[in-house]
C-alpha positions in Angstrom: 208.7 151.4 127.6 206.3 151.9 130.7 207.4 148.2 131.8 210.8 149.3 131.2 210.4 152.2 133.4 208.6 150.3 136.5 211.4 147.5 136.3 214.2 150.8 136.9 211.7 151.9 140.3 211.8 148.6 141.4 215.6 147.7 141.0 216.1 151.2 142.5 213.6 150.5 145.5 215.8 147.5 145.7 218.8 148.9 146.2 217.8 151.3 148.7 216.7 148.9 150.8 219.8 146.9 150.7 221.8 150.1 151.1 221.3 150.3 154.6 222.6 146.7 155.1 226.5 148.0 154.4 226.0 150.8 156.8 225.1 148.7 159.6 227.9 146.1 158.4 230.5 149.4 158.9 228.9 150.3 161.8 229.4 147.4 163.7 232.8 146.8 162.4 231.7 143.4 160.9 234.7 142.8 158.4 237.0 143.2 161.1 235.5 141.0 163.6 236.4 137.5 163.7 236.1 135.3 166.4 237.6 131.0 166.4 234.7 128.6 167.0 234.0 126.6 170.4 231.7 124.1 172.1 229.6 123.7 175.3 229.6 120.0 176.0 226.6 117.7 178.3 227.2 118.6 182.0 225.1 116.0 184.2 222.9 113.1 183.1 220.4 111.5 185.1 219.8 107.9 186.4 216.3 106.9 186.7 215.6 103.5 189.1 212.6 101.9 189.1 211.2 99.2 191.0 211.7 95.4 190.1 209.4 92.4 188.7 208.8 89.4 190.6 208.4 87.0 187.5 206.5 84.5 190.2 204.8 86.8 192.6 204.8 85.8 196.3 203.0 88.2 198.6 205.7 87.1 201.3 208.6 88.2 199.1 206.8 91.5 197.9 209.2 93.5 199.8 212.0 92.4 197.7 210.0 94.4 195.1 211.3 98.2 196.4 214.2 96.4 198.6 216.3 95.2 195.8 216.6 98.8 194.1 216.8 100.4 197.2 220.1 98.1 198.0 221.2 99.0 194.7 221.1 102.8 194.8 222.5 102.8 198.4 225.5 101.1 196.3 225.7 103.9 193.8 225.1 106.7 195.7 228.8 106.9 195.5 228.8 107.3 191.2 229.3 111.1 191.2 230.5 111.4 187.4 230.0 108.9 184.6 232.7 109.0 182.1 231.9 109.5 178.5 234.5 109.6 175.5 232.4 112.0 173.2 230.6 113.5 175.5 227.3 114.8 173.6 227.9 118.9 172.4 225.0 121.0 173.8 226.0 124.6 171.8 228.1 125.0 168.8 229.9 128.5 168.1 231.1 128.3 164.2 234.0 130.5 163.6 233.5 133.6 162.2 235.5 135.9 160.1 239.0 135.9 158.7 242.2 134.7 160.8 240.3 134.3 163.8 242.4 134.0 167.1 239.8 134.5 169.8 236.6 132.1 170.7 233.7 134.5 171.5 234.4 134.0 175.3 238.0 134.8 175.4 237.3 137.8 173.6 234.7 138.6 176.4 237.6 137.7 178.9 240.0 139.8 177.7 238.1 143.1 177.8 236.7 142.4 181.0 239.8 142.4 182.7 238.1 143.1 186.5 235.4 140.1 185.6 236.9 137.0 187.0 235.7 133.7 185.0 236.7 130.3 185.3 239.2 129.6 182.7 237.5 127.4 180.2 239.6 124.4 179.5 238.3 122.6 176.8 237.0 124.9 173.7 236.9 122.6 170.7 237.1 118.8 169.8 241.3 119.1 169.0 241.4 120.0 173.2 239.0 117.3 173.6 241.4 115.3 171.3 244.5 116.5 173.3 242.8 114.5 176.4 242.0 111.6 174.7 245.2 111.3 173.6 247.0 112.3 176.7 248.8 115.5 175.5 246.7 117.5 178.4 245.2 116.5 181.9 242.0 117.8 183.4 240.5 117.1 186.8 237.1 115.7 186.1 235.3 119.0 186.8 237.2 120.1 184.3 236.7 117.6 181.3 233.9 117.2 180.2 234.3 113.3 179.7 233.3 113.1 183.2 229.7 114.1 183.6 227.9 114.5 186.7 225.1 112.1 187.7 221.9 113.1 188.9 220.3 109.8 190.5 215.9 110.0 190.5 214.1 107.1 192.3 210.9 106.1 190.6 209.5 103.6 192.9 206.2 104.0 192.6 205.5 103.7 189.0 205.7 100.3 187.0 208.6 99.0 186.1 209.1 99.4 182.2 210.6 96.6 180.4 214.0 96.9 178.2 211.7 97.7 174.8 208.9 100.1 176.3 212.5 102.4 178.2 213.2 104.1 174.4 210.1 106.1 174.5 210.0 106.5 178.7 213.2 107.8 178.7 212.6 110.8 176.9 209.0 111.4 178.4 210.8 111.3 182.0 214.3 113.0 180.9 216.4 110.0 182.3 219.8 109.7 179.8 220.0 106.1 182.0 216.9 103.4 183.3 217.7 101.0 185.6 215.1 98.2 186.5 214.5 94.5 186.2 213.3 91.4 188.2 213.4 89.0 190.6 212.9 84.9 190.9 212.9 82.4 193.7 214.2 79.2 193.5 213.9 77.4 196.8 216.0 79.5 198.9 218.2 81.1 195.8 217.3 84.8 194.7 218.0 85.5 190.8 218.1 88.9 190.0 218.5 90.2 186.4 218.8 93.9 185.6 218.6 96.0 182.8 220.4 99.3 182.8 219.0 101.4 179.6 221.3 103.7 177.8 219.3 106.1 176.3 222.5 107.9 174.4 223.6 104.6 173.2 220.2 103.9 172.6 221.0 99.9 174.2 220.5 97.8 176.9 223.3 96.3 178.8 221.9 92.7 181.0 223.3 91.8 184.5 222.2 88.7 186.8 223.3 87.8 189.9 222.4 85.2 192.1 222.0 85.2 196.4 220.5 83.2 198.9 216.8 84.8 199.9 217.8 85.0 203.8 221.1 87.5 202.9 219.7 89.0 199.9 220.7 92.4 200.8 224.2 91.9 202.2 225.1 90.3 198.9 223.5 92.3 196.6 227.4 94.4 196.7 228.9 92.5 193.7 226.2 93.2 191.7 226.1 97.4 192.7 229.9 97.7 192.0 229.7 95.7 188.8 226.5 98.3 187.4 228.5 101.5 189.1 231.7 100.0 187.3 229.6 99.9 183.9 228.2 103.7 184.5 231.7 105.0 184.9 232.6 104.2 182.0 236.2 104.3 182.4 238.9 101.5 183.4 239.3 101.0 186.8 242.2 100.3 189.7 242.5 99.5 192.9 243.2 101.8 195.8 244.7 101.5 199.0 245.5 104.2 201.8 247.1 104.1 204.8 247.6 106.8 207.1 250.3 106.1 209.2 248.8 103.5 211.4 246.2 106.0 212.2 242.5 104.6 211.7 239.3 106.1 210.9 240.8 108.6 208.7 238.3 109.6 206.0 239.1 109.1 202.3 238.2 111.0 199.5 239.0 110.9 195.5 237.5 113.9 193.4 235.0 114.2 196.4 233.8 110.6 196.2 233.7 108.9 200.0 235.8 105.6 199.7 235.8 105.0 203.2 238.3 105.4 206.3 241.8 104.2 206.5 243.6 101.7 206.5 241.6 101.6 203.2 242.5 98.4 200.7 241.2 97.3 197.6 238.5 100.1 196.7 238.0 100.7 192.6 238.3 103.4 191.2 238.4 104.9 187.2 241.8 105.7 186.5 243.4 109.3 185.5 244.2 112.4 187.4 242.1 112.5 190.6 242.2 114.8 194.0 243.2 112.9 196.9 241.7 114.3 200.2 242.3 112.6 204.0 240.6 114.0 207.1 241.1 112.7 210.7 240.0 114.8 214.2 242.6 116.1 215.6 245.2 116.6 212.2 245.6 119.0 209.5 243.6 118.1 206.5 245.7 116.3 203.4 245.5 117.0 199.8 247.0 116.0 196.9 246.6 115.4 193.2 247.4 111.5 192.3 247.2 109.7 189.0 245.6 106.3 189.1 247.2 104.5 185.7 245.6 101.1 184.1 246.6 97.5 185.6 248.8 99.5 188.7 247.3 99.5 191.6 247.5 102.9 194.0 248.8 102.6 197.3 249.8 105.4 199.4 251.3 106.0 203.1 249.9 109.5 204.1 251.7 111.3 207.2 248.7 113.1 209.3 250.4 116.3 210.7 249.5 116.7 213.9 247.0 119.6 214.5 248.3 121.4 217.2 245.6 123.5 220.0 247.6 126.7 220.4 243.9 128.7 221.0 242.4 129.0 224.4 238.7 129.1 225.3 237.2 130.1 228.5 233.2 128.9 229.0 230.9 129.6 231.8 227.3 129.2 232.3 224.6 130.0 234.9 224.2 125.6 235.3 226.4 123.4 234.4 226.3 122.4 230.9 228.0 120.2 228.1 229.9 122.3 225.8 231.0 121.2 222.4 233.0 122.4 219.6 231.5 121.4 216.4 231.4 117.6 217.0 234.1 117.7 219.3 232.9 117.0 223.1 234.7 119.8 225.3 233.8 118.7 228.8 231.0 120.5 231.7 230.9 124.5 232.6 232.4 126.0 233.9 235.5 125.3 231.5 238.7 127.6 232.3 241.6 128.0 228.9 240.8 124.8 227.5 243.4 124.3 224.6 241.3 124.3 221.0 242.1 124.1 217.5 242.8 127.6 215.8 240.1 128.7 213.1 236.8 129.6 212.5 233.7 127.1 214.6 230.5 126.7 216.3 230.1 126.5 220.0 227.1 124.3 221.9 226.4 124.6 225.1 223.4 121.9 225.6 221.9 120.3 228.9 218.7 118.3 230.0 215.6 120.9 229.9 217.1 124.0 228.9 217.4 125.1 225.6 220.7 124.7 223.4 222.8 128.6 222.9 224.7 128.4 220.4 227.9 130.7 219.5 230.3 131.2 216.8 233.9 130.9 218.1 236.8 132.7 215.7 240.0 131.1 217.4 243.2 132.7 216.7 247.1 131.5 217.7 248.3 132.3 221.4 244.4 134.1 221.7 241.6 133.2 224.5 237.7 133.3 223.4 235.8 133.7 226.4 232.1 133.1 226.3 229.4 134.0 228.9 226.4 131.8 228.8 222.7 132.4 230.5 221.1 129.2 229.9 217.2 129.1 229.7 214.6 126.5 230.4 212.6 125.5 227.2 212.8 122.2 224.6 215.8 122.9 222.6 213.4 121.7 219.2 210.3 123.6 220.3 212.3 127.1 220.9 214.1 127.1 217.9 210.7 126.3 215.8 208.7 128.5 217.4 210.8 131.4 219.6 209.9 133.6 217.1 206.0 133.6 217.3 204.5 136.5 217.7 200.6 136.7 216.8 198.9 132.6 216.1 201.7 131.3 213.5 203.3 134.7 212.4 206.6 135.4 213.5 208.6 138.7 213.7 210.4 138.0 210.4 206.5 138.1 209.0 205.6 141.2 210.4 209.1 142.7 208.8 207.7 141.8 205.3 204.0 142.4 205.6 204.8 146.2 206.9 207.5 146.0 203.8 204.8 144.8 201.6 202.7 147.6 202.8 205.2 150.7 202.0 205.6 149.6 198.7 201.7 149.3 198.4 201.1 153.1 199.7 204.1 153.9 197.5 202.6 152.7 194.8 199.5 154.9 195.7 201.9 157.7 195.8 202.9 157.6 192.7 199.1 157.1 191.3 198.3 160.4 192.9 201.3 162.2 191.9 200.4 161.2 188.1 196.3 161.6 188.6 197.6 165.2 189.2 199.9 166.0 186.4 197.1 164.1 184.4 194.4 167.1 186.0 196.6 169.8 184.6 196.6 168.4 181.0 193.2 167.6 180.9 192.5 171.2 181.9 195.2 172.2 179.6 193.2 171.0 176.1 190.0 173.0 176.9 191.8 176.8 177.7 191.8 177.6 173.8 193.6 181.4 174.4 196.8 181.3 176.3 199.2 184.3 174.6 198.3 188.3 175.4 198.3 189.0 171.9 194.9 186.1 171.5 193.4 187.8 174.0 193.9 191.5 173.5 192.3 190.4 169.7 189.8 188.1 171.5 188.7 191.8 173.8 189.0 194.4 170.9 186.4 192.5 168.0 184.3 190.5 170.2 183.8 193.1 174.2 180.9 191.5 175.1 181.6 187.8 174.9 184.8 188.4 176.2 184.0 188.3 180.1 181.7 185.4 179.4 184.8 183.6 177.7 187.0 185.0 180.2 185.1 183.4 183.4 184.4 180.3 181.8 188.1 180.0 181.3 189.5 181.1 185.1 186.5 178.3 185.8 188.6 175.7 183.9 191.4 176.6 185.4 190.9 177.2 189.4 188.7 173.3 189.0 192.3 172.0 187.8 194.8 173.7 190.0 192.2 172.7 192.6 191.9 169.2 192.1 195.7 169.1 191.1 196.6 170.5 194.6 193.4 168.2 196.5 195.2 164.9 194.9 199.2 166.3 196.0 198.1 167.0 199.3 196.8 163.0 199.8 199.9 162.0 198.1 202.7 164.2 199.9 206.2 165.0 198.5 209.6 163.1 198.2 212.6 164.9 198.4 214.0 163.4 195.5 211.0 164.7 193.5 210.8 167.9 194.7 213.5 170.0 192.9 212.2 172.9 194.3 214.4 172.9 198.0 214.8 168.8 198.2 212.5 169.3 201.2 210.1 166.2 202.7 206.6 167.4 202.2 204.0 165.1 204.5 200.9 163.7 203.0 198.7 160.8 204.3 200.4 158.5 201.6 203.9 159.4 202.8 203.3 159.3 206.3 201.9 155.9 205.7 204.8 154.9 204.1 207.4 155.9 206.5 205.2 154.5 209.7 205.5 151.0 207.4 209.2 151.2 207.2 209.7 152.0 210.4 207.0 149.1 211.5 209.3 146.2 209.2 212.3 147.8 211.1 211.1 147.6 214.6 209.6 143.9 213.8 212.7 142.9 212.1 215.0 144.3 215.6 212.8 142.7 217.9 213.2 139.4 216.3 217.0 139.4 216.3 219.2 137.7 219.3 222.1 135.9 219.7 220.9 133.1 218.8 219.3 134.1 215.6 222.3 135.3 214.5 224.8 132.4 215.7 222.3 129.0 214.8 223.2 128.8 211.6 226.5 129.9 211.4 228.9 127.4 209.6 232.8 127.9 208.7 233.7 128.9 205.5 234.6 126.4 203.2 238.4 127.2 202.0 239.3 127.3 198.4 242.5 125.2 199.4 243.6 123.1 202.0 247.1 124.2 202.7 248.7 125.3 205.7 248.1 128.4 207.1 244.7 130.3 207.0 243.0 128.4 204.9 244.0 125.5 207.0 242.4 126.7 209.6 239.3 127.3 207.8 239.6 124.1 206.0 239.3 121.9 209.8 236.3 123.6 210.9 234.6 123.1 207.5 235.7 119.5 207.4 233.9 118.8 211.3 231.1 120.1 210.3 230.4 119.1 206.3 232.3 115.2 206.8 230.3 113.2 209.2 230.6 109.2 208.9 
């Protein structure tokens, strides 16, 4: 009977610790939530180069050691994405409840309306089906087949062979290896490489053979066929033409081909963003599709960009003026016709320092811009101009005296709370605090009561004391005095203000035109289109495509 009775206390104790389980199911509304399950894919991968093996080693060809890699990786500086068909799944989101119709995310999404996201494209493997298939088409920064590679140059550790890569690989976080070595054979080079695949978990050989005396200038083949292997996808050709203008630059999903007229350059085929910039012309964009065994050729007609803004530039000596990277002419300069949109102004000569200006050029409107050029070293000034005390600049100063309001604030507060703390220590030794104690206390005990009453006003008058000593250090803030809101100045707060004001005053004095204006750059537009965000989009372009 007795074990009959502990068994019901325990089944009970049981259940009222499981009890509480269904309230918080019901409180969080867990039967009704239900949410479809989704996947975060791999986003970059990196490529790890290391230096090469001469298999006979020459002291005369050691160079070749760090050359050969070096040639290589100026060859696939260009491999921005490598293209993987199951791209590896970093977080998986199981689907939860009944019926659901909403990943987590999209849930997220659509109660926080004012929150812009990007969209997510690609939520499950069936949408990474749909692509594979061809039912849906992504840009690569979009679908996450294409992932971004992150190139890391190891030159001066050994070069690991194909069987000692498996454990390096993980040790140094590189998802690809690429190294190898080097023979000489009268005046023939033979290099074999070994690119490591750390996903796959093989190696994949290449060899190539040159002459030793143009090593490097035919060390291409051999680049394009390892950057062909890293991409991963089939390739095409491509060839752009831009209306008989040359030099234009070329660009496929932000890739640098090269300039136009541009012939028989590979690329992985698919959707990709074309993008063609010349000096002088509105920027081109369009979305292409390279397809499998056609090659892409394409006649772009450069509009044009018309100067219908004015600028007006004079200087104390005469100066070169430039435009971004466009050369303007000598000061003074009277309505020059300029590209409209948003630029940097130079204004350089021999001796004197560069001033530099941003330049906001609207249609049918004149910028006119005053110069008073100093002399100085252009490189010096700018390193130095702000130098106030040995190496310490005004920007210094600014934070130092910031540093040092927050450290007497913090002092503040201290002696705010060391006299609240005064008062409660004071607070557990008064034992009587209501009339009716002490009219008790004074009717049965008369003559201890003034003893006790002394010793008590003691206790009291060394607290409120103290309490007031530590408040005076520490001052008042109006937003902590509720009394009238009203700034009550103690050393501490004094201190604190004199620092702010300090940082401001440091931070003013270091500010001029050309603090302001050196590192101006245009905005990069979201979209090159005509219009506004043409305008942007030429500026940006001078100043972020340089070749």
């Amino acid at each position: 009977m007795k074990h009959k009775i502990s068994a019901l206390f325990i089944i009970l104790g049981l259940l009222c610790n499981v009890l509480p389980l269904y309230s918080i199911d019901d409180y969080y509304n867990f039967p009704n939530q239900s949410y479809k399950g989704s996947v975060t894919y791999e986003s970059s991968r990196n490529l790890c180069l290391f230096s090469f093996v001469a298999t006979n080693p020459d002291p005369t060809k050691e160079y070749l050691i760090k050359g050969i890699p070096s040639v290589l990786l100026s060859e696939l500086r260009s491999l921005e994405y490598t293209y993987v068909e199951h791209p590896k799944a970093n977080v998986v989101y199981h689907s939860f409840g009944e019926a659901p119709v909403q990943t987590l995310q999209e849930k997220i999404d659509a109660e926080s309306q004012n929150v812009k996201r990007k969209k997510k494209e690609i939520n499950d493997e069936k949408d990474l089906e749909d692509l594979r298939s061809g039912k849906k088409q992504l840009a690569p920064e979009k679908d996450p087949r294409y992932v971004k590679v992150t190139i890391k140059q190891f030159w001066e550790r050994k070069a690991p062979s194909p069987d000692e890569s498996f454990g390096l690989a993980s040790k140094l976080n590189c998802d690809y290896i690429l190294t190898g070595n080097f023979e000489i054979r009268d005046n023939e080079l033979i290099t074999k490489v070994f690119l490591f695949d750390d996903f796959e978990g093989k190696t994949i050989s290449f060899e190539h053979k040159t002459s030793v005396i143009r090593a490097y200038q035919e060390m291409g083949p051999l680049g394009e066929s390892i950057r062909e292997k890293l991409q991963g996808k089939d390739t095409t050709t491509v060839a752009v033409s831009a209306s008989g203008e040359e030099g234009a630059l070329v660009y496929l999903d932000g890739i640098y081909l090269g300039k136009t007229p541009l012939s028989g350059k590979k690329f992985p085929i698919g959707k990709r963003s074309l993008f063609v910039f010349k000096e002088g012309f509105h920027p081109y964009k369009q979305e292409i599709q390279l397809e499998k065994g056609k090659p892409f050729q394409l006649d772009v007609n450069l509009s044009l960009k018309l100067s219908n803004s004015y600028i007006t530039v004079s200087a104390n000596v005469e100066s070169d003026v430039y435009l971004g990277i466009q050369y303007l002419g000598k000061t003074p300069l009277n309505h020059i016709a300029i590209p409209s949109g948003m630029n940097r102004l130079r204004i350089s000569k021999e001796g004197y320092i560069d001033s530099f200006r941003a330049v906001d050029a609207r249609d049918n409107e004149e910028v006119v811009v005053d110069i008073e050029m100093r002399e100085g070293k252009t490189e010096v000034y700018y390193k130095n101009k702000q130098n106030v005390f040995l190496d310490h600049t005004y920007k210094d100063f600014a934070t130092y005296s910031l540093y040092g309001s927050l450290l007497f604030y913090v002092s503040y507060v201290y002696l705010n709370y060391a006299s609240r703390q005064a008062y409660s220590a004071a607070r557990s030794q008064v034992t009587l605090v209501n009339a009716t104690a002490i009219s008790s206390f004074y009717q049965n005990n008369p003559n201890e009561f003034f003893f006790w009453y002394g010793v008590q006003n003691s206790i009291i008058d060394d607290a409120e004391s103290k309490a007031r000593n530590l408040k005076r250090v520490a001052g008042t803030l109006p937003t902590e005095n509720r009394k009238d809101r009203q700034l009550v100045a103690g050393p501490m707060v004094i201190l604190m203000g004199l620092m702010l004001v300090s940082a401001a005053t440091f931070y003013y004095l270091g500010i001029d035109e050309e603090t302001l204006e050196f590192g101006y750059l245009p905005v990069s537009p979201s979209a090159i289109s005509y219009g506004q965000n043409a305008r942007e989009g030429y500026g940006y372009m001078q100043f972020n495509v340089r070749y």
